[in-house]
C-alpha positions as a Markdown table, in Angstrom:
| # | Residue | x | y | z |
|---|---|---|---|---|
| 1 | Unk | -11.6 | 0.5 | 0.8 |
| 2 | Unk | -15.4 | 1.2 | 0.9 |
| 3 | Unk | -16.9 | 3.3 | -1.7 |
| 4 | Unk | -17.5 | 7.2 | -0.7 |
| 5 | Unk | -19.1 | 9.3 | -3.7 |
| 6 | Unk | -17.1 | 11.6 | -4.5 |
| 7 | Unk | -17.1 | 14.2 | -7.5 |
| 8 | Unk | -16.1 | 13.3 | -11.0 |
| 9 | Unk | -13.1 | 15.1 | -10.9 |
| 10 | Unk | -11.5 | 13.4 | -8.9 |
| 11 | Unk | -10.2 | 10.0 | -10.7 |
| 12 | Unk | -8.4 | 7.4 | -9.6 |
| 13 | Unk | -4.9 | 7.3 | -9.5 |
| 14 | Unk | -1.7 | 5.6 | -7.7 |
| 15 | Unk | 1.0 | 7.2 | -5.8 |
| 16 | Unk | 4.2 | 7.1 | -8.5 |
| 17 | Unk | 2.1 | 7.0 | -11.7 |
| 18 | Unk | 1.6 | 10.9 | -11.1 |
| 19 | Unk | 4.0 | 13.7 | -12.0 |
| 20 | Unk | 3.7 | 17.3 | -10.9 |
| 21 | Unk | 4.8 | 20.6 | -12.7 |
| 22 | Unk | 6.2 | 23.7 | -10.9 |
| 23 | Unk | 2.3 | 25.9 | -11.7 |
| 24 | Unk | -0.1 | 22.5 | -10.1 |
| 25 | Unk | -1.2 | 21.8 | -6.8 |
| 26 | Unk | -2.6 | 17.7 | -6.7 |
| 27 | Unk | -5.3 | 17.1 | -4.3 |
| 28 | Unk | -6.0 | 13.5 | -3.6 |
| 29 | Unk | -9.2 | 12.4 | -1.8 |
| 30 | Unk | -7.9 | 9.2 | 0.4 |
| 31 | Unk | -11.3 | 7.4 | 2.0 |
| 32 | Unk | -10.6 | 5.9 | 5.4 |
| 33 | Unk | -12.6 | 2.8 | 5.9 |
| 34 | Unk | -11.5 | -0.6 | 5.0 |
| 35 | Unk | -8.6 | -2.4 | 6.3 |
| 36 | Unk | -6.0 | -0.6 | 8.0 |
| 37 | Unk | -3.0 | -3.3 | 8.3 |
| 38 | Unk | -1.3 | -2.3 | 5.0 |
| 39 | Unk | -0.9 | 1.1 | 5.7 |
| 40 | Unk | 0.0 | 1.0 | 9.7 |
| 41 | Unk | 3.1 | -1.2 | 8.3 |
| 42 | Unk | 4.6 | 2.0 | 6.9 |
| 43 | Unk | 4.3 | 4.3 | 9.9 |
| 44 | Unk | 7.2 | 5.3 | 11.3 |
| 45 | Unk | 8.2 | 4.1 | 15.1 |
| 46 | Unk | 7.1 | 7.8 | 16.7 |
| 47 | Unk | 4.0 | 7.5 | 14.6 |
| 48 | Unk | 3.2 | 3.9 | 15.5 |
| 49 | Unk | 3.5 | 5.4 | 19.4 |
| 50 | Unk | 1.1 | 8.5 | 18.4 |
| 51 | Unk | -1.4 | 5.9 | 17.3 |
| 52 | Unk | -1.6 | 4.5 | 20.3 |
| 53 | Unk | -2.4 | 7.1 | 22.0 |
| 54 | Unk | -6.2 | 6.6 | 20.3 |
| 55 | Unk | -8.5 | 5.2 | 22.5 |
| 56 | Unk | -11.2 | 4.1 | 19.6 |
| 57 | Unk | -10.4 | 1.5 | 16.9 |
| 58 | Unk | -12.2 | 3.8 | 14.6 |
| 59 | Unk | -9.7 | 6.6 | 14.8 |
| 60 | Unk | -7.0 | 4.4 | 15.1 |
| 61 | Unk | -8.1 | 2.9 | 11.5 |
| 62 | Unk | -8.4 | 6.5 | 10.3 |
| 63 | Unk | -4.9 | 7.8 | 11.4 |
| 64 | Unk | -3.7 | 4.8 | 10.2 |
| 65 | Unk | -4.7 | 4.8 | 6.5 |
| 66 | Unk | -4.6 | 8.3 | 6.4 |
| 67 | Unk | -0.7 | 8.7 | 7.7 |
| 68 | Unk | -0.1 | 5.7 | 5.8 |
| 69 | Unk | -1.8 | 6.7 | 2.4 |
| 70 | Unk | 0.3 | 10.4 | 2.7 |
| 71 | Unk | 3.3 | 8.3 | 3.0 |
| 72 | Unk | 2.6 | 6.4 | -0.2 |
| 73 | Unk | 2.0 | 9.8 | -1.9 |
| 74 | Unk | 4.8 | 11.4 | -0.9 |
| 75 | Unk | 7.0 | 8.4 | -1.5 |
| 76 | Unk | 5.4 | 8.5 | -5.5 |
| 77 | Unk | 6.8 | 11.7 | -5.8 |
| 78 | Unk | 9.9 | 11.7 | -4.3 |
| 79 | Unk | 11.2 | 7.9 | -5.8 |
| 80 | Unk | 11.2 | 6.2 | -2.5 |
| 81 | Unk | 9.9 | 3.6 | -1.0 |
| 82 | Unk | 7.0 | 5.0 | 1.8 |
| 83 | Unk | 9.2 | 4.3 | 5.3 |
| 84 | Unk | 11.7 | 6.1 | 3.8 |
| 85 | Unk | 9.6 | 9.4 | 3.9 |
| 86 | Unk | 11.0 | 12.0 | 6.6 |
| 87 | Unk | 9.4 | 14.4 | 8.0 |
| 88 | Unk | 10.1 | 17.7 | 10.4 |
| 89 | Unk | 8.4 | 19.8 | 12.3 |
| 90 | Unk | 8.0 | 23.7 | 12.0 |
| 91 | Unk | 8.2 | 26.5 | 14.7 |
| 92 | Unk | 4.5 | 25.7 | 15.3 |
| 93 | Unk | 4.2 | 21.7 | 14.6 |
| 94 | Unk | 3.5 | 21.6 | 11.1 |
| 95 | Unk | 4.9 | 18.6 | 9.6 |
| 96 | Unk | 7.4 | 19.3 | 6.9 |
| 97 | Unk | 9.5 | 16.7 | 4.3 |
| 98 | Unk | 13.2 | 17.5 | 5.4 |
| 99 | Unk | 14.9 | 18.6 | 2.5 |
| 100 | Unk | 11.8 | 20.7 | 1.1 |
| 101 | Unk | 11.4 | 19.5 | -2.4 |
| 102 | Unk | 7.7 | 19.7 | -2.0 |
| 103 | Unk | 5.2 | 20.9 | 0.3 |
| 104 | Unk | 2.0 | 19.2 | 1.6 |
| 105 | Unk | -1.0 | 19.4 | 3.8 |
| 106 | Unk | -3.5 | 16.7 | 5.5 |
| 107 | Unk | -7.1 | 17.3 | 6.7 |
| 108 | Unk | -9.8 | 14.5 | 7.6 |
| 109 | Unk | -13.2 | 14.5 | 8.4 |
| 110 | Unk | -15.6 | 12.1 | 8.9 |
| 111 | Unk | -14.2 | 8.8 | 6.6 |
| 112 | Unk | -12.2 | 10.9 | 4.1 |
| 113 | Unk | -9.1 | 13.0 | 3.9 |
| 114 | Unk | -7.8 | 15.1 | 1.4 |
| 115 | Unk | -3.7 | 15.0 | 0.9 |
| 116 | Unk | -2.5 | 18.4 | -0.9 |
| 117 | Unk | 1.0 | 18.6 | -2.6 |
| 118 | Unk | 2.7 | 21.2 | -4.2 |
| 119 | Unk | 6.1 | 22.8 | -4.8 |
| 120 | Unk | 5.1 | 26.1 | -2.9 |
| 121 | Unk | 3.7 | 26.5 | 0.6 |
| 122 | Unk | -0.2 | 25.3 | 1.0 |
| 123 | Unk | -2.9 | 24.4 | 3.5 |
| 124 | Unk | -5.9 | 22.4 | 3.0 |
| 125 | Unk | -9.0 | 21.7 | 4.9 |
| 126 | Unk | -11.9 | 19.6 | 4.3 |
| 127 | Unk | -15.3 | 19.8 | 6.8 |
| 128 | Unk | -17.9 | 16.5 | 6.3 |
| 129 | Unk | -21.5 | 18.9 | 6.4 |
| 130 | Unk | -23.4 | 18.6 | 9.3 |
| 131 | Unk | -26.5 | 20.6 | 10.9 |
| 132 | Unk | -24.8 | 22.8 | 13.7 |
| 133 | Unk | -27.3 | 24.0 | 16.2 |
| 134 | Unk | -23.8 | 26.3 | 17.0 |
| 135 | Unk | -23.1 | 27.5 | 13.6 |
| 136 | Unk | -24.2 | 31.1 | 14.8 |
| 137 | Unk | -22.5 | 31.1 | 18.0 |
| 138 | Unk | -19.6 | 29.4 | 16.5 |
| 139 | Unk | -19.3 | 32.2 | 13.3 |
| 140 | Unk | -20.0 | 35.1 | 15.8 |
| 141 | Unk | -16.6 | 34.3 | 17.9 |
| 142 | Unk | -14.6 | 33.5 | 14.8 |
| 143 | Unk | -15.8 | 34.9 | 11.9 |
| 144 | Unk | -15.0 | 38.7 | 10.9 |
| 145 | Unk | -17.6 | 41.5 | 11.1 |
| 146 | Unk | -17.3 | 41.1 | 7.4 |
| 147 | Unk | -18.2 | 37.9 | 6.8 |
| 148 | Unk | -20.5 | 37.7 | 9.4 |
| 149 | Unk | -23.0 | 40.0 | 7.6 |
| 150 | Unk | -22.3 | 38.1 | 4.5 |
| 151 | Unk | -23.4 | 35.3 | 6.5 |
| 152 | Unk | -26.5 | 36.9 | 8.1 |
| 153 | Unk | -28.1 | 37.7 | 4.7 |
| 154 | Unk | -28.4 | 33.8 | 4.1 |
| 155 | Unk | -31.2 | 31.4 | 5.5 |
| 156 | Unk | -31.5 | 27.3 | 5.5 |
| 157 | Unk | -29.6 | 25.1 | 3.5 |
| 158 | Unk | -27.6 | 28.6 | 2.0 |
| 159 | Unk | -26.6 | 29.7 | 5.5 |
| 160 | Unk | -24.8 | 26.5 | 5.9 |
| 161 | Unk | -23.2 | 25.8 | 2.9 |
| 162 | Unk | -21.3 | 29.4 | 3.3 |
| 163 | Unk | -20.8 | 28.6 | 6.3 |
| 164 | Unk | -18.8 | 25.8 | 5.7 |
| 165 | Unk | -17.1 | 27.8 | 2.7 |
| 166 | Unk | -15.8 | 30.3 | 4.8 |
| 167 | Unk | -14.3 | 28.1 | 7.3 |
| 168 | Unk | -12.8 | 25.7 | 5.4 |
| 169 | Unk | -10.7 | 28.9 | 3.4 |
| 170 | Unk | -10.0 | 30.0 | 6.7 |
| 171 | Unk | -8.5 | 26.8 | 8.0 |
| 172 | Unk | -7.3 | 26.2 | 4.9 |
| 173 | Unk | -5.0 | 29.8 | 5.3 |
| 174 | Unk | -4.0 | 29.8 | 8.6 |
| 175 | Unk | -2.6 | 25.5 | 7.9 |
| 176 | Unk | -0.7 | 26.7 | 4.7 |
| 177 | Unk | 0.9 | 29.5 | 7.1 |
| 178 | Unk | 1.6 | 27.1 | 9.7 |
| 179 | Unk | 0.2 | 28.7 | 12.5 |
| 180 | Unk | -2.4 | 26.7 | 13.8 |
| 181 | Unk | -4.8 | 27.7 | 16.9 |
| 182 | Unk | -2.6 | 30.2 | 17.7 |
| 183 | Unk | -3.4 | 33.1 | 15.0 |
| 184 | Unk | -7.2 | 34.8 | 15.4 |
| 185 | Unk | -9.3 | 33.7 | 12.3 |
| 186 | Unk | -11.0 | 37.2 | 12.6 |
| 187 | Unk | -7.6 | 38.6 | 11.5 |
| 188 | Unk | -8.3 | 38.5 | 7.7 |
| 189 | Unk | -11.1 | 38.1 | 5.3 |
| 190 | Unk | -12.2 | 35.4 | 2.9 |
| 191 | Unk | -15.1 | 34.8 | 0.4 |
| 192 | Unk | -18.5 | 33.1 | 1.2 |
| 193 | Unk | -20.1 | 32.6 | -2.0 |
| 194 | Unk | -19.3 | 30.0 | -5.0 |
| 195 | Unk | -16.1 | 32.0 | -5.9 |
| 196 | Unk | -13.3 | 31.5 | -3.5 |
| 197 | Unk | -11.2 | 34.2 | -2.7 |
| 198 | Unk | -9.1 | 36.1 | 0.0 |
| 199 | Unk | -9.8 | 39.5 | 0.5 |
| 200 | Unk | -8.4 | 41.1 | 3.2 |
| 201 | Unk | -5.7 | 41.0 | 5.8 |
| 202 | Unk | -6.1 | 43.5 | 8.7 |
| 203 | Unk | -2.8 | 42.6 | 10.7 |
| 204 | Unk | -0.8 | 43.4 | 7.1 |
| 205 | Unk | 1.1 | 40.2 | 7.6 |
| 206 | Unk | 0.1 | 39.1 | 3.6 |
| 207 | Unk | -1.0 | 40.6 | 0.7 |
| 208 | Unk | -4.2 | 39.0 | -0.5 |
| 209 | Unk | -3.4 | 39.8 | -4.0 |
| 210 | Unk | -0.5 | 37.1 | -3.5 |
| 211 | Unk | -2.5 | 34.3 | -2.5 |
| 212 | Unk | -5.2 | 31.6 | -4.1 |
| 213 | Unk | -7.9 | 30.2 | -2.5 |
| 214 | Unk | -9.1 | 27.2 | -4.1 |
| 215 | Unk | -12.9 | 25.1 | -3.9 |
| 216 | Unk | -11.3 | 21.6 | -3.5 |
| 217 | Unk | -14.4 | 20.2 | -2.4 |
| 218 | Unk | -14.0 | 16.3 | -3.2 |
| 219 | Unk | -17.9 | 15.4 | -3.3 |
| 220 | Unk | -21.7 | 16.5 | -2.5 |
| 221 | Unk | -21.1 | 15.4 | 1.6 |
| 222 | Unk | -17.9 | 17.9 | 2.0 |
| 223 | Unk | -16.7 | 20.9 | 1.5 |
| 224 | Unk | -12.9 | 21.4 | 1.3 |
| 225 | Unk | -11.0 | 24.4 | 0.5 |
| 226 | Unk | -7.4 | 25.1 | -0.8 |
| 227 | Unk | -5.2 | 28.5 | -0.1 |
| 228 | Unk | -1.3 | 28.4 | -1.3 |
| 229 | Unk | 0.9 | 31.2 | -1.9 |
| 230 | Unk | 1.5 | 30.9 | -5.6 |
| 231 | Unk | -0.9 | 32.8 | -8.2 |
| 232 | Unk | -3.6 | 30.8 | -10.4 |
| 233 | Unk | -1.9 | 27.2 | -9.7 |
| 234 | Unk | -3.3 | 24.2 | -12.1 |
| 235 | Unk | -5.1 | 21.9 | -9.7 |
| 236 | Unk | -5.7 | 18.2 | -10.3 |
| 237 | Unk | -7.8 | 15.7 | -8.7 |
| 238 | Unk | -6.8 | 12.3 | -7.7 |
| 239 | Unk | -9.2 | 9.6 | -5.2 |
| 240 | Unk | -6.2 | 7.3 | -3.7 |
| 241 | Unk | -5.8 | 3.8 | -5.5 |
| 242 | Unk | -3.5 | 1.6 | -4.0 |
């Protein structure tokens, strides 16, 4: 795989050389460039069919090594060889392991994912930064008055960064409860500044004070977030070695 800078924290590491206590939450950083082959030979048949379905090589190569990567990861922890990995689906399409020994989360952007895993329910996103001429419009529909104003108070290169920050905690949330497009991001509050946190719910579905929101950000291109349902987890940082 092509180099991606990404921060320091994040070392390299290979599926099955890593072991995970009850209190962590591992983070790897997968980069997807470089040649797919090796890792669309451990999709599954219904996966093989989904990537089909992508019209561009490029995101064909991405689904690919990212699918293929998680596979790896998952099989390192659970002693088994990547095909035999087996997944269901929730209520609302997240992917699950069956048997639930552990949980885990994937979000891509640009050429990198970011694979979470943990013993207790988690979501993770990850956004490659980009100038949005829409980023107003954008936090305005989906944002909550709260943040919003946090959000207006901040200019330039500020601005976007917390933009980015609150989304990501936001996606990051809403993937760890499974719910997808179908719950209103403007349902519950979450940090903009360095220091992630949740910190408010106005539909009374969670109590804030239950939940951490982590900065998983894996280098100075992307901002990537972490929210799990387990109090002050130990998080570690791995970059995918084969």
């Amino acid at each position: 795989m092509d180099d991606l800078p990404l921060h320091d924290a994040f070392g390299v590491a290979a599926p099955g050389d890593v072991t995970m206590a009850n209190d962590e939450a591992h983070v790897w950083a997968v980069p997807l460039n470089g040649d797919p082959a090796a890792f669309g030979a451990l999709l599954s048949d219904d996966e093989q069919k989904r990537l089909q379905r992508f019209r561009f090589a490029d995101h064909q190569r991405r689904y690919q090594i990212g699918h293929g990567a998680l596979r790896r990861i998952l099989g390192g922890y659970l002693m088994c060889e990547p095909r035999e990995v087996a997944f269901r689906q929730g209520p609302r399409g997240k992917p699950y392991l069956r048997g639930d020994e552990l949980h885990f989360n994937l979000s891509h952007s640009g050429k990198l994912a970011l694979i979470a895993v943990s013993k207790t329910e988690l979501g993770v996103d990850v956004e490659k930064v980009r100038h949005l001429g829409s980023l107003t419009s954008i936090a305005e529909r989906h944002f909550s008055k709260t943040e919003f104003a946090a959000l207006d108070e901040l200019d330039g290169d500020a601005r976007q960064l917390a933009f980015y920050r609150c989304w990501t905690r936001k996606e990051a949330y809403i993937k760890a409860l499974g719910e997808g497009l179908s719950m209103a991001l403007d349902t519950f509050d979450v940090s903009l500044c360095e220091a992630p946190k949740f910190l408010a719910c106005h539909d009374g579905r969670e109590d804030p004070a239950k939940w951490t929101i982590a900065d998983v950000s894996p280098g100075p291109e992307y901002v990537g977030a972490l929210a799990t349902r387990h109090l002050g987890p130990k998080v570690r940082f791995f970059r995918f070695g084969a």
